[in-house]
N, CA, C and O atoms as CSV, one atom per row, in Angstrom:
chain,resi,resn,atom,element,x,y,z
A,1,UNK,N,N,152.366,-27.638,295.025
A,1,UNK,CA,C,151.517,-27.886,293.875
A,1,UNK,C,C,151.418,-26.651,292.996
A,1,UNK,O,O,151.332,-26.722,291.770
A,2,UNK,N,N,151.434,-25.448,293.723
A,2,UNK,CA,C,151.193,-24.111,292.824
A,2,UNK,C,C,152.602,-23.672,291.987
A,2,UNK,O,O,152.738,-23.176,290.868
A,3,UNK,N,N,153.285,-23.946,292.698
A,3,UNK,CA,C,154.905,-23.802,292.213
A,3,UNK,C,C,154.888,-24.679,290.348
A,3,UNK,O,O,155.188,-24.213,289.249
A,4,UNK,N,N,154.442,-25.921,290.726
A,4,UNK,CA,C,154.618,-27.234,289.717
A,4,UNK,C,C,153.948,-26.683,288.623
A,4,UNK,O,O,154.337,-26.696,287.456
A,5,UNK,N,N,152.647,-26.068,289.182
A,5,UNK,CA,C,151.552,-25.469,287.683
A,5,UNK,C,C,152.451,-23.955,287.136
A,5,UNK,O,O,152.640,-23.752,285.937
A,6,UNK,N,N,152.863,-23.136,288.052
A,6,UNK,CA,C,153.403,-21.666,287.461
A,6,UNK,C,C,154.424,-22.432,286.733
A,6,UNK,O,O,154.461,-22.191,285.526
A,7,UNK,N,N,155.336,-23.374,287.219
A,7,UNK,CA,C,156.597,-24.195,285.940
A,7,UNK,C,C,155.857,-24.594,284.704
A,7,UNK,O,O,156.433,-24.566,283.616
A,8,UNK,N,N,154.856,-24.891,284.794
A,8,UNK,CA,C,154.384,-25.610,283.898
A,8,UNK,C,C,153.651,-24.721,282.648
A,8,UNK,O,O,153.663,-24.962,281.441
A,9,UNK,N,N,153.058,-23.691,283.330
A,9,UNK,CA,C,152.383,-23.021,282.966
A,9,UNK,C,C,153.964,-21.904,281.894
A,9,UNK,O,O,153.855,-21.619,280.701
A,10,UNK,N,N,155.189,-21.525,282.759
A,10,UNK,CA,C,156.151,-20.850,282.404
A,10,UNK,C,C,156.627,-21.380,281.107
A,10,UNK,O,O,157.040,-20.596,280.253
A,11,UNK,N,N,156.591,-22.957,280.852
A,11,UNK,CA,C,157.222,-23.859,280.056
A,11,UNK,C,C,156.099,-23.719,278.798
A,11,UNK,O,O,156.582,-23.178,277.804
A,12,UNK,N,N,155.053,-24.012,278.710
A,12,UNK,CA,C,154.139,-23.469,278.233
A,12,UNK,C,C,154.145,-22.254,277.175
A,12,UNK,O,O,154.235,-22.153,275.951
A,13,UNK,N,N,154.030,-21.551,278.063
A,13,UNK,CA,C,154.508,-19.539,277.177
A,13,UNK,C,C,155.699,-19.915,276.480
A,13,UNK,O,O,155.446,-20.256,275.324
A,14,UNK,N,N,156.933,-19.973,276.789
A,14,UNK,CA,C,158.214,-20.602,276.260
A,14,UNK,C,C,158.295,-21.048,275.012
A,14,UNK,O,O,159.111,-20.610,274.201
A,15,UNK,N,N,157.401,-22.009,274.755
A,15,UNK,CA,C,157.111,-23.529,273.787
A,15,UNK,C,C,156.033,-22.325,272.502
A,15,UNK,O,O,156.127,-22.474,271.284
A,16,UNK,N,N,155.243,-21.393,273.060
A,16,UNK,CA,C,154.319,-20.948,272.270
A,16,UNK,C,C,154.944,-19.846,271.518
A,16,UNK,O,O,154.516,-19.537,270.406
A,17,UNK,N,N,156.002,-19.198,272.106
A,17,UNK,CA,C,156.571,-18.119,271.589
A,17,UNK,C,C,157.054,-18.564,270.437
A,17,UNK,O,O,156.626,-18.462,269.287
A,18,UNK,N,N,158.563,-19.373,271.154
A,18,UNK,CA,C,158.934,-20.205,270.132
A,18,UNK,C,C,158.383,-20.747,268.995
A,18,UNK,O,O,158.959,-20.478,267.940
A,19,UNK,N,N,157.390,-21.457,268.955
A,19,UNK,CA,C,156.871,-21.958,267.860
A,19,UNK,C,C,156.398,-20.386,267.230
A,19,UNK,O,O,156.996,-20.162,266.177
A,20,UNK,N,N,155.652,-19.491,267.562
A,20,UNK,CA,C,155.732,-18.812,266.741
A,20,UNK,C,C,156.458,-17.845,266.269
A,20,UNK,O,O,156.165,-17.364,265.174
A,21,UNK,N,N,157.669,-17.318,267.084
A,21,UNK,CA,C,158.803,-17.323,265.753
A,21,UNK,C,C,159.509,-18.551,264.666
A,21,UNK,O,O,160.444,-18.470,263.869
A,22,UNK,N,N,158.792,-19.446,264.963
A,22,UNK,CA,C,159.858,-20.657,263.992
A,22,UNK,C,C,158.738,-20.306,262.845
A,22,UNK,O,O,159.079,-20.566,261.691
A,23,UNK,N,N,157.278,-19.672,263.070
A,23,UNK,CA,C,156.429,-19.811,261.612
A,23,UNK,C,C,156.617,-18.571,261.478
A,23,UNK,O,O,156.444,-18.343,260.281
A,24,UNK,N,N,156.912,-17.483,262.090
A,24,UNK,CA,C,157.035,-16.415,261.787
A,24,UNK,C,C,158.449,-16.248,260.188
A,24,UNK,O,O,158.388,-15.785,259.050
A,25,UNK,N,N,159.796,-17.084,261.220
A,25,UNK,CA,C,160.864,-17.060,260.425
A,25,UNK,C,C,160.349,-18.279,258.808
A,25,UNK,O,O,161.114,-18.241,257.844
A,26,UNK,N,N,159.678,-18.778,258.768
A,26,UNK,CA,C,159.347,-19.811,257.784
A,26,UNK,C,C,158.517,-19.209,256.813
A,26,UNK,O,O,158.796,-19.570,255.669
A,27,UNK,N,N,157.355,-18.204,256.930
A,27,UNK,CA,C,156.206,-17.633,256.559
A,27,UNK,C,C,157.536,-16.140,256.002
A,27,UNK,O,O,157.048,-15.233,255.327
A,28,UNK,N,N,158.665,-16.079,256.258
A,28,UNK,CA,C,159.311,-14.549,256.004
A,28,UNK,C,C,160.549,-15.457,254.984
A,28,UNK,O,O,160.854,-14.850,253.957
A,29,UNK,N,N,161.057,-16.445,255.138
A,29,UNK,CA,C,161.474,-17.050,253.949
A,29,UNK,C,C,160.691,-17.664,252.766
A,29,UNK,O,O,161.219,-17.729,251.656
A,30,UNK,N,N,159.449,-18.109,252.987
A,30,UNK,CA,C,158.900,-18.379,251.827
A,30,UNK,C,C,158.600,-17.310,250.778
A,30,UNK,O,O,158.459,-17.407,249.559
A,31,UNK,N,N,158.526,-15.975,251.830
A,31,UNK,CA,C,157.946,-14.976,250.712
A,31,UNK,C,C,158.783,-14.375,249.904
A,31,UNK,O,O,158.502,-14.029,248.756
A,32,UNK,N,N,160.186,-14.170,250.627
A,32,UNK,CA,C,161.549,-14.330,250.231
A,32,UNK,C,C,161.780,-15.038,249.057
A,32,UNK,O,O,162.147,-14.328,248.120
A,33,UNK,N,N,161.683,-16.135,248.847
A,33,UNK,CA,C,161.823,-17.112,248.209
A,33,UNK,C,C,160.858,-16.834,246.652
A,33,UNK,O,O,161.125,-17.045,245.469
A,34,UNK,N,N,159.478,-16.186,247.460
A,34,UNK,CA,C,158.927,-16.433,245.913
A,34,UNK,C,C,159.002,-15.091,245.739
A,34,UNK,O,O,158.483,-14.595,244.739
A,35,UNK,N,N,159.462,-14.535,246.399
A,35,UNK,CA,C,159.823,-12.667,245.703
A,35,UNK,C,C,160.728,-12.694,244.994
A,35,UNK,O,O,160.638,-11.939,244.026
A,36,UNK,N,N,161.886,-13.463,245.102
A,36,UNK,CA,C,163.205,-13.590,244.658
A,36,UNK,C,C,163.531,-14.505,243.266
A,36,UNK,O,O,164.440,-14.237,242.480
A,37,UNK,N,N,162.658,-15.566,243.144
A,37,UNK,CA,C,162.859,-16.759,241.884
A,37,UNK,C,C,161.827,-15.893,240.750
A,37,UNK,O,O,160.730,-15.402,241.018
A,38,UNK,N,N,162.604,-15.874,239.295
A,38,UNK,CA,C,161.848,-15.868,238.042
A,38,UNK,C,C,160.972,-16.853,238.078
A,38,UNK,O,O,161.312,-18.020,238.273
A,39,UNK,N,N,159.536,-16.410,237.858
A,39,UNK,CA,C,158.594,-16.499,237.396
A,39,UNK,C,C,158.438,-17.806,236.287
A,39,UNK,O,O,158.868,-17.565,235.159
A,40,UNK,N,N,157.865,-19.148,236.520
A,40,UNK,CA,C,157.770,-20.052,235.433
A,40,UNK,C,C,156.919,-19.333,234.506
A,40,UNK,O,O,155.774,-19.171,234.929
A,41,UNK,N,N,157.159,-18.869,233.387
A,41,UNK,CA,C,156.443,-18.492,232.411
A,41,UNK,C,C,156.228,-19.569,231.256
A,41,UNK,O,O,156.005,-19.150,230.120
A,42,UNK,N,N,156.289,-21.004,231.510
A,42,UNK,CA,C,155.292,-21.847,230.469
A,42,UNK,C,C,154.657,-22.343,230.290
A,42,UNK,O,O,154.408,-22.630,229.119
């Protein structure tokens, strides 16, 4: 049973990292994005 929760628990951390490099990499292209495009000026 303790084995099943440390997997679970391992899978867990895994899933959280991940997701936050996927907003990390998303949050570093958007700024990209609006650092980079001219400005609507009308």
């Amino acid at each position: 049973m303790f084995k099943k929760l440390l997997i679970l628990v391992g899978i867990v951390g895994v899933a959280a990292i991940v997701a936050k490099r996927v907003k990390e990499t998303n949050d570093e292209r958007a700024l990209w994005h609006e650092a980079t495009t001219a400005p609507d000026l009308r």
